[in-house]
C-alpha positions as a Python dict, from the first residue, in 0.01 Angstrom:
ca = {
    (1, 'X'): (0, 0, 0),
    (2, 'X'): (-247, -135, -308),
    (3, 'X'): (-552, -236, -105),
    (4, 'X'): (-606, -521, -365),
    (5, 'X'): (-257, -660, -216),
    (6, 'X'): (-199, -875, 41),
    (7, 'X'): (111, -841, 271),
    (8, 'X'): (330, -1166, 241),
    (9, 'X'): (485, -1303, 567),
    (10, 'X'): (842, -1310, 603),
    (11, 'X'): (846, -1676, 646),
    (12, 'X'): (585, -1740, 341),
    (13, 'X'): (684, -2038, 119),
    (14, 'X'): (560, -2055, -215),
    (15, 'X'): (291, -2304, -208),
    (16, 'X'): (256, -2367, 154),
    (17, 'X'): (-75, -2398, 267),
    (18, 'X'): (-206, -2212, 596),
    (19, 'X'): (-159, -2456, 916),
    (20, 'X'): (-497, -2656, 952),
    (21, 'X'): (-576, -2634, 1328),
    (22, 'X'): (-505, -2943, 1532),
    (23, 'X'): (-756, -3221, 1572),
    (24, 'X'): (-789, -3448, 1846),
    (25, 'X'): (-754, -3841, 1798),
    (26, 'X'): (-1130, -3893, 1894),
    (27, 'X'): (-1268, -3646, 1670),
    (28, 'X'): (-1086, -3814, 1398),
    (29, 'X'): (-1151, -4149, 1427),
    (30, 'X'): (-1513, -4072, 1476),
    (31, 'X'): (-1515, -3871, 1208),
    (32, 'X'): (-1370, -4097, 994),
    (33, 'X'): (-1576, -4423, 1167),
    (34, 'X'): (-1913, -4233, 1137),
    (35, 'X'): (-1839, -4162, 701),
    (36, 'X'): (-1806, -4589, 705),
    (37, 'X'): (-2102, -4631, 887),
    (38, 'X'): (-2258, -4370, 616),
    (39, 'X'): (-2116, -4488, 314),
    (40, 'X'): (-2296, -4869, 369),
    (41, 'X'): (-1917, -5020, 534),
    (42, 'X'): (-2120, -5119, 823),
    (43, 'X'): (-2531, -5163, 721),
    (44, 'X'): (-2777, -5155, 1016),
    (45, 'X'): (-2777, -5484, 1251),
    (46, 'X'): (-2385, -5566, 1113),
    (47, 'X'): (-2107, -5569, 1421),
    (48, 'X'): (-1853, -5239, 1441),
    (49, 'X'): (-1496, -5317, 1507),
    (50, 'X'): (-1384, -5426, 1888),
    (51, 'X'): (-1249, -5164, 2118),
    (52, 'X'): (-880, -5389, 2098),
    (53, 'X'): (-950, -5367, 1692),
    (54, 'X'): (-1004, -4986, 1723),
    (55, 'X'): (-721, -4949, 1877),
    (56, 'X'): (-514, -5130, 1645),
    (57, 'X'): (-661, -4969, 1282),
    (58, 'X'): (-641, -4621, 1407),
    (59, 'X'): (-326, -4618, 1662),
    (60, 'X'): (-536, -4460, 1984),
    (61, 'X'): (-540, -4587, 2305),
    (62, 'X'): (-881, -4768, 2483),
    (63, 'X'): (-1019, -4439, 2602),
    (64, 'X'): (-1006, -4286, 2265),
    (65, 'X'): (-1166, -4592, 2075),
    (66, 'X'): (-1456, -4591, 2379),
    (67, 'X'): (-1472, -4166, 2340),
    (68, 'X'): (-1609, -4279, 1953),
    (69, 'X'): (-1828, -4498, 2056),
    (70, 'X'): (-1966, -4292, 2285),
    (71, 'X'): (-1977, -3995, 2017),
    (72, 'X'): (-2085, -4253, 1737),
    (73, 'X'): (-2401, -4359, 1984),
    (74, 'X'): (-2467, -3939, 2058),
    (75, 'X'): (-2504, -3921, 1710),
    (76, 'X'): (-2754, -4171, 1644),
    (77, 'X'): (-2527, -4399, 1426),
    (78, 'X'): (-2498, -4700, 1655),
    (79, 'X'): (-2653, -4865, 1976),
    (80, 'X'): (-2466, -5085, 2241),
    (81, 'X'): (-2670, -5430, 2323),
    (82, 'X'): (-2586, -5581, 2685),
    (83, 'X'): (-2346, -5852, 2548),
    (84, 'X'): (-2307, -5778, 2186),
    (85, 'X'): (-2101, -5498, 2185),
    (86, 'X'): (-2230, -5169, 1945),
    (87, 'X'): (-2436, -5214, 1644),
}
């Protein structure tokens, strides 16, 4: 065999990409919650969605959305007031 060659699967389909590994709900959402908070969606002081709203946008259940929160507030990007919810 050519070592510039690669072998081709059996099962390869022309302009198939390779399987992206599996992501959990919580790293997506957070992921995608902490590039609004980023990009200006939600300046400094302003109110972040509810848990109930969280739940609704992205389709995860309660202990997702709090898993984000809790991830979001690990990383700096928010902090929860007694009363007020996160920030």
């Amino acid at each position: 065999m050519d070592t510039d060659q690669i072998p081709i699967r059996a099962d390869h389909r022309l302009g198939c990409l390779p399987p992206v590994p599996p992501q959990y709900a919580y790293q997506r959402v957070a992921e995608d919650m902490a590039n609004r908070i980023k990009s200006g969606e939600f300046p400094p002081g302003s109110r972040l969605p509810s848990r109930a709203k969280l739940c609704e946008q992205y389709e995860v259940s309660s202990f997702v959305a709090d898993r984000v929160f809790l991830i979001l507030k690990m990383q700096g990007l928010t902090e929860s007031l007694p009363g007020a919810g996160s920030t």
